[in-house]
C-alpha positions in Angstrom: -54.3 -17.2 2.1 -52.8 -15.2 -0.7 -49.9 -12.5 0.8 -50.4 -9.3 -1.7 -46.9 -7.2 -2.0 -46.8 -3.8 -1.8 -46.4 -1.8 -5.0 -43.8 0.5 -5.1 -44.3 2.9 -8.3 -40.8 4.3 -9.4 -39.4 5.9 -12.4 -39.3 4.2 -15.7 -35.5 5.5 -15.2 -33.0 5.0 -12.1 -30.3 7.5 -14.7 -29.9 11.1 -13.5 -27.7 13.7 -15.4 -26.4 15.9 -13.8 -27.2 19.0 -15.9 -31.4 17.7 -15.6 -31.3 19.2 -12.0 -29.6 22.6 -12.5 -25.6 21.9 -12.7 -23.4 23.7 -14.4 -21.0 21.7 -16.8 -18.8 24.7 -17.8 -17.1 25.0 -14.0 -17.9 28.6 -13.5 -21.1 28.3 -11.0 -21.5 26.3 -8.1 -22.7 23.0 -8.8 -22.9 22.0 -5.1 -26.2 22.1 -4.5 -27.8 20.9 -8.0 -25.9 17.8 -7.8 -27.0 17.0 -4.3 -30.4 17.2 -5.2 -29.4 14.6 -8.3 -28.1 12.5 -5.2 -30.9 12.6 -3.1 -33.3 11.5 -6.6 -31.4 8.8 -7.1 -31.9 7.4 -3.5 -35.7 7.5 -4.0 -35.5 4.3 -5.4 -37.2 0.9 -4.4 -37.1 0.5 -0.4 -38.3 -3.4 -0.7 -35.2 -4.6 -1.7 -31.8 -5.3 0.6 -27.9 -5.8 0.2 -27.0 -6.6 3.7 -29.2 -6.0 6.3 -30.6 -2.2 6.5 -28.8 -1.4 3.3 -31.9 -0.5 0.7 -30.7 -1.6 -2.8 -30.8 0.9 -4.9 -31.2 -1.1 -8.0 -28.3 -0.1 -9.7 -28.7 3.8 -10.1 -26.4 6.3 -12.0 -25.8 9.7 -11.4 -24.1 10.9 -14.9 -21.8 13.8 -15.1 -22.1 13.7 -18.6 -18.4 14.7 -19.2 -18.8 18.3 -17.5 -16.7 20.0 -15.1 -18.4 20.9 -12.1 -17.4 23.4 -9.3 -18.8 22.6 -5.7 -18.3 24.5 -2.8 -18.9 22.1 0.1 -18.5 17.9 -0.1 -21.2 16.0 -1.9 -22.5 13.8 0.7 -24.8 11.4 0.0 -28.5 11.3 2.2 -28.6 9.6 5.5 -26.7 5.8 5.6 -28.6 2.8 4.6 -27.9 2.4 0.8 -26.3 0.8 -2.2 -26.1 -0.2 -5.4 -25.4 3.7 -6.8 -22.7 4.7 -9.2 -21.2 8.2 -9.8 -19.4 8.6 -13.3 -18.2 10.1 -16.3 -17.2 13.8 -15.3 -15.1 16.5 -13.2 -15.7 17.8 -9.8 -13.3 21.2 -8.8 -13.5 22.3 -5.4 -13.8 26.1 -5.4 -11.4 28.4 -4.0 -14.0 28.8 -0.3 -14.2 24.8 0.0 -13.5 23.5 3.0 -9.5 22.8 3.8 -10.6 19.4 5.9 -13.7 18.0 3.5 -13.6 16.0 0.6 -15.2 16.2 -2.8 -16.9 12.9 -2.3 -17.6 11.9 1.1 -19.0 8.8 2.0 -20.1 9.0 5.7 -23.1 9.2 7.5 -24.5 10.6 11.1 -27.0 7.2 11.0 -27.6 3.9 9.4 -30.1 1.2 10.3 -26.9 -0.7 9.2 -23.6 -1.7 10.7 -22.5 -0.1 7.5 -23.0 3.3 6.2 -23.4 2.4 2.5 -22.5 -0.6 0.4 -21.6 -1.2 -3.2 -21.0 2.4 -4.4 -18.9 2.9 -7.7 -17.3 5.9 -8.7 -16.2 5.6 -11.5 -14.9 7.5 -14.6 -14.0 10.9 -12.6 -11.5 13.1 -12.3 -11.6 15.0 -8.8 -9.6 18.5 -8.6 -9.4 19.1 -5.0 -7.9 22.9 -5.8 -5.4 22.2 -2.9 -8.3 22.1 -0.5 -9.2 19.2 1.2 -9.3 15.5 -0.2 -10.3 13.4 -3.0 -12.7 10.9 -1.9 -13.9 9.6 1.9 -15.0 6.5 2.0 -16.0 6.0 6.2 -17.3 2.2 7.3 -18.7 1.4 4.2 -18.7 -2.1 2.1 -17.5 -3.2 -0.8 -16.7 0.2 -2.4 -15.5 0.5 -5.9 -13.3 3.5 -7.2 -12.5 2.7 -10.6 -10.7 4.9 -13.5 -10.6 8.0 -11.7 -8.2 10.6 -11.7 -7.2 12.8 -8.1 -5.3 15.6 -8.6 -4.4 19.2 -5.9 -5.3 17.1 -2.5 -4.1 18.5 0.2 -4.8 16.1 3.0 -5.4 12.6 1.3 -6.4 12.0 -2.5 -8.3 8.6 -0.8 -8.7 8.1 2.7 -10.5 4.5 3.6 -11.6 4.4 7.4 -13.1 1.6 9.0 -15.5 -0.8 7.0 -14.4 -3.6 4.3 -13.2 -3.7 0.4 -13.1 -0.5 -1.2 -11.5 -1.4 -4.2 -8.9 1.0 -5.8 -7.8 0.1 -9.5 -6.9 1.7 -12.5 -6.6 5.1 -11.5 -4.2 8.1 -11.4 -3.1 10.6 -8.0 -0.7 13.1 -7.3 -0.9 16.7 -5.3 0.8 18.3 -8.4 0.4 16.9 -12.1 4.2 16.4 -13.1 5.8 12.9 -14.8 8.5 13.3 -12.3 12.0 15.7 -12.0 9.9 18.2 -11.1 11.7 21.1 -9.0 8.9 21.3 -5.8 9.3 17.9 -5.3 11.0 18.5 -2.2 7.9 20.5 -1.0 5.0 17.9 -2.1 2.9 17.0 0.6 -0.2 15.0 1.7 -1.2 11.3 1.3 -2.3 10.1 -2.0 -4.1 6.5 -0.7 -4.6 6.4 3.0 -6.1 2.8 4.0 -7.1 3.1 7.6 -9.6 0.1 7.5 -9.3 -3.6 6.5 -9.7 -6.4 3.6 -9.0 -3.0 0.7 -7.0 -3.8 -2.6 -5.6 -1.6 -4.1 -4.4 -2.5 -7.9 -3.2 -1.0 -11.0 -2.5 2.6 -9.5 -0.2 5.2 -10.3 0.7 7.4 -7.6 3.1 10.6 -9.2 3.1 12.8 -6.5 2.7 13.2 -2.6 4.6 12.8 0.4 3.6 9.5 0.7 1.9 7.1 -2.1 0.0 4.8 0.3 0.0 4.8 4.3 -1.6 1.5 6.0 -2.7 1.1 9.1 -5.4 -2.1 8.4 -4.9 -5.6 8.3 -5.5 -7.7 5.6 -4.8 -5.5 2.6 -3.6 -5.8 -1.1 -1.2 -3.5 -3.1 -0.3 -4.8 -6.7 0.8 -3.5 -9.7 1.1 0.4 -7.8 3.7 2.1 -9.5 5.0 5.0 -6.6 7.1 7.6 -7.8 5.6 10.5 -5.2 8.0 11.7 -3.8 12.1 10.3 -3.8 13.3 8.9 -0.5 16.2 11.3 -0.7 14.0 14.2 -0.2 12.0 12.6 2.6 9.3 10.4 0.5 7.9 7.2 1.5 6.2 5.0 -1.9 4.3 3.0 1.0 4.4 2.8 4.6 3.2 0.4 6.7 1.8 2.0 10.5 0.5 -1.1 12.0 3.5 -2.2 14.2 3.0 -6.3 15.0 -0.1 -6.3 12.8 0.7 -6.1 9.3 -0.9 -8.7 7.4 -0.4 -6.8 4.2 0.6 -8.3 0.6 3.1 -5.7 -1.7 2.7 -7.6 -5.3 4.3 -6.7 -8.5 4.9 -3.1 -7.3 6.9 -0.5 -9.1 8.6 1.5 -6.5 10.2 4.4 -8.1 13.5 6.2 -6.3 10.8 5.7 -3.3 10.4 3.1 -0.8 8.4 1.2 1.5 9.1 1.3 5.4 7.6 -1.3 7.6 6.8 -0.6 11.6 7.1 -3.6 13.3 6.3 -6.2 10.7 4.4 -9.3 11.3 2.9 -11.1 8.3 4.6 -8.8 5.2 4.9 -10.4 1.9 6.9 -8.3 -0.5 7.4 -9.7 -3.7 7.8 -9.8 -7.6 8.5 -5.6 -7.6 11.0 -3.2 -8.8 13.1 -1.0 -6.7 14.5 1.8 -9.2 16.7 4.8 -8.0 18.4 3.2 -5.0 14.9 2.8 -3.4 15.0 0.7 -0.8 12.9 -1.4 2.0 13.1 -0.5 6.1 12.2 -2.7 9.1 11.4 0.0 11.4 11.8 -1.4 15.1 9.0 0.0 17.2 8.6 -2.9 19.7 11.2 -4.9 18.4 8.9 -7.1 16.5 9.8 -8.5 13.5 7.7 -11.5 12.3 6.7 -13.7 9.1 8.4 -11.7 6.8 8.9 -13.0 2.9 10.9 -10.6 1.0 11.7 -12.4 -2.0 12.1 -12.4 -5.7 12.3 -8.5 -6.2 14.7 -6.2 -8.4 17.0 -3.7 -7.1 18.4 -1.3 -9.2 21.2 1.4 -7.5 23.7 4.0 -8.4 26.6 2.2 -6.6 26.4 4.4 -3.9 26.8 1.5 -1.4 22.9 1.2 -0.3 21.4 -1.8 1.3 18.4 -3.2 0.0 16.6 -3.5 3.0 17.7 -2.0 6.0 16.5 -1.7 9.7 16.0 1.0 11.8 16.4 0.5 15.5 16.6 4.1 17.0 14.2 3.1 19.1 15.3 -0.3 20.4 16.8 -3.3 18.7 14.7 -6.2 17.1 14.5 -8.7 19.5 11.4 -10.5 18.4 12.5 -12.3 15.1 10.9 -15.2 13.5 10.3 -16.7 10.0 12.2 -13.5 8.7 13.1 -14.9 4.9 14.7 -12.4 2.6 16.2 -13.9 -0.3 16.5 -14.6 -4.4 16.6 -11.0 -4.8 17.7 -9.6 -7.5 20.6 -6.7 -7.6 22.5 -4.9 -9.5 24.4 -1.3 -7.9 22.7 -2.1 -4.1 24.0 -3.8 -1.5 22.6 -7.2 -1.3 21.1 -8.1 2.5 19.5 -11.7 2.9 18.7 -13.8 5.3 19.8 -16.8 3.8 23.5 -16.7 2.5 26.2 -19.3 1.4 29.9 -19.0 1.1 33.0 -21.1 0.6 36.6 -20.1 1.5 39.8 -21.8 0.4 43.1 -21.8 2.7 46.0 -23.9 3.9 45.9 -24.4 7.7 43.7 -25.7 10.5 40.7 -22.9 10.6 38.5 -21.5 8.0 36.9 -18.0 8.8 33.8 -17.7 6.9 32.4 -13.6 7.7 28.6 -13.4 6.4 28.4 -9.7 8.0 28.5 -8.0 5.0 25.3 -9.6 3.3 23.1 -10.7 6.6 20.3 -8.9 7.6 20.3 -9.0 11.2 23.3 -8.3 13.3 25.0 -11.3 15.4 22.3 -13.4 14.6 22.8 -17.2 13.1 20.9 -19.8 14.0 21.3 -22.7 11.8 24.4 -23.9 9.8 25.0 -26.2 7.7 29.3 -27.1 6.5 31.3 -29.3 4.9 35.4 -29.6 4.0 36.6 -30.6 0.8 40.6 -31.9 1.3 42.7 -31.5 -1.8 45.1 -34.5 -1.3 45.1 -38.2 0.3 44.4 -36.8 4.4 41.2 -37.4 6.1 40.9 -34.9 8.9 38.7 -34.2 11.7 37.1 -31.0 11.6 34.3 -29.0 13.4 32.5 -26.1 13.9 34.0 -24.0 16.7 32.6 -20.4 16.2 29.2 -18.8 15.2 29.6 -15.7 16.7 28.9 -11.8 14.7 27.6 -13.8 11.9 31.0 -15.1 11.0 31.5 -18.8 11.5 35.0 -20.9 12.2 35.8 -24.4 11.0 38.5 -26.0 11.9 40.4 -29.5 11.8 42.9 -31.3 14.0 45.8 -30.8 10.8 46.8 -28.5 8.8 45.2 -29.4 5.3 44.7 -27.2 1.9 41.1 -27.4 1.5 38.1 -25.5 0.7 35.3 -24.9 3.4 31.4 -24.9 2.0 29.1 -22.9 4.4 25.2 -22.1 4.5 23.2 -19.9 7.2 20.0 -18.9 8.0 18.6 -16.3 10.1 15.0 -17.5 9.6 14.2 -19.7 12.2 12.8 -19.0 15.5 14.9 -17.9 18.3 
């Protein structure tokens, strides 16, 4: 028996410009309204056709701005949750001076979904968003595999991007700060908000510059990727963070080829942090914060360091709360650094003397304090002797050798803090 599909008649079209549907391109009238309607068109599309389950393909629609700037008094939301496959580009949105403080100029949530997902594969694209100081950039709430691409989020006053819940949203090549400056500017002291704020799991975030906020990128999901961000929000020294890390014992987070700009990143907890192949500039720096006193499966390795010789470490631990008493597979090391104090976790020194004990003090380059726990020595005798010699101390990360006669000889001495205790 033949099975006839159901025709589904739709527009020789799935484009839709903004201006077709009543928007203003000149930013003087509200555009709220007219470009909703544009949204809701472009989500009468097919309804036979799936991403994942009870997510209707949209087949690839595209609301154009058509390169106009467009004021809009409440969020643009898009219909009820079930759909994909839609892009937004190629124009500005301005909040106007009565949108709401706590909304955001796209938001991507929804009240219902057939779905375990709100939306999937949306793209924005090609936008700048001028949140006017009210309000955020772009929401993106348990949606999947969400694309913000080339866009440009300036005046947020809560977050530029906030990510909550769902999987991959995709940030690259794109451009945020509260303020437009190119840094030294005089109210960066008083900048505020959250540029990138990735509350969900499995996001990348990649090829970003982030020029002003009180904090370039908070985490608190597992499983994400920051590369090639370059963070110069806000300095340390006036109570900036480039990219902090709130997911004490849970971190799972990659920091790769990274630019952190007289800004740094601070850690809660860290278990599973790689941080590698970036560039501290400014005396920025990198903190363990102690929460629970967890610190686990850290690799901080292979980074530049650049200081003022003002005697800073390069990573540094914070323990107001309790001391780290949870340490394993902690590597820092092959750092590079030039005007910072070098910290590792891996260190090697030799000491020359004439006697019968060597002192060998690794306190002013190990990380953790009183903490050794593998060592490896050996004595090289100038002369015809032979002595015995041990190991007799390991105690506030300095180590003693000595030998049963007094010898001139030099003492070779590696130690790692790295391994489990």
């Amino acid at each position: 028996m033949m099975v006839m599909r159901q025709t589904v008649t739709v527009d020789s079209t799935r484009v839709f410009e903004a201006t077709s549907f009543g928007a203003d391109p000149s930013g003087k009238l509200d555009s709220a309204e007219a470009l909703e309607k544009a949204i809701a068109a472009a989500f009468q599309g097919p309804k036979e056709w799936f991403l994942m389950d009870g997510i209707t393909n949209l087949g690839g629609a595209q609301i154009r701005l058509q390169g106009g700037i467009y004021k809009v008094s409440q969020p643009l939301k898009l219909p009820a949750g079930g759909a994909g496959n839609l892009m937004i580009t190629g124009g500005t949105l301005l909040a106007s001076d009565d949108f709401p403080t706590d909304g955001y100029l796209i938001d991507l949530s929804s009240s219902s979904s057939s779905s375990s997902y709100n939306y999937e594969y949306i793209t924005l694209k090609d936008l700048m968003l001028d949140c006017n100081y009210r309000g955020g950039g772009i929401s993106v709430i348990n949606s999947l595999r969400t694309s913000i691409d080339n866009c440009y989020i300036a005046h947020f006053n809560t977050n530029g991007i906030l990510v909550q819940k769902g999987h991959e949203t995709y940030i690259r090549n794109s451009f945020l700060g509260q303020h437009i400056t190119a840094g030294a500017n005089p109210g960066e002291r008083n900048f505020s908000g959250t540029a990138i704020n990735l509350m969900g799991n499995d996001n990348a975030v990649t090829d970003v510059v982030i020029f002003s906020a009180a904090i370039g990128i908070m985490v608190s999901g597992q499983g994400n990727t920051i590369s090639g961000v370059h963070c110069y929000n806000k300095a340390t020294g006036f109570g900036g963070t480039g990219i902090y890390l709130k997911l004490p014992n849970l971190t799972q987070t990659r920091i790769l080829n990274c630019y952190l700009d007289y800004t740094g990143i601070v850690a809660e907890d860290p278990n599973q942090l790689t941080i590698t192949n970036s560039f501290f500039l400014g005396d920025a720096y990198i903190v363990l914060k102690s929460i629970n006193g967890v610190a686990k499966g850290i690799t901080i390795v292979d980074n530049i360091f650049s200081g003022s010789n003002k005697g800073i470490d390069i990573v540094q631990l914070e323990q107001s709360s309790g001391p780290f008493k949870e340490i394993d597979q902690v590597v820092v090391d092959r750092n590079n650094v030039q005007g910072m104090n070098m910290r590792a976790t891996i260190a090697k020194e030799s000491v020359q003397g004439n006697g019968t004990s060597w002192i060998v003090d690794f306190s002013p380059i190990l990380l953790f304090p009183d903490l050794i726990n593998h060592v490896q020595y050996s004595l090289s005798v100038n002369g015809t002797l032979f002595p015995n010699y041990a190991l007799r101390s390991v105690s506030e990360n300095r180590v003693v050798i000595e030998s049963d006669v007094a010898v001139a000889a030099k003492v070779f001495v590696s130690v790692n803090q790295a391994v489990t205790i």
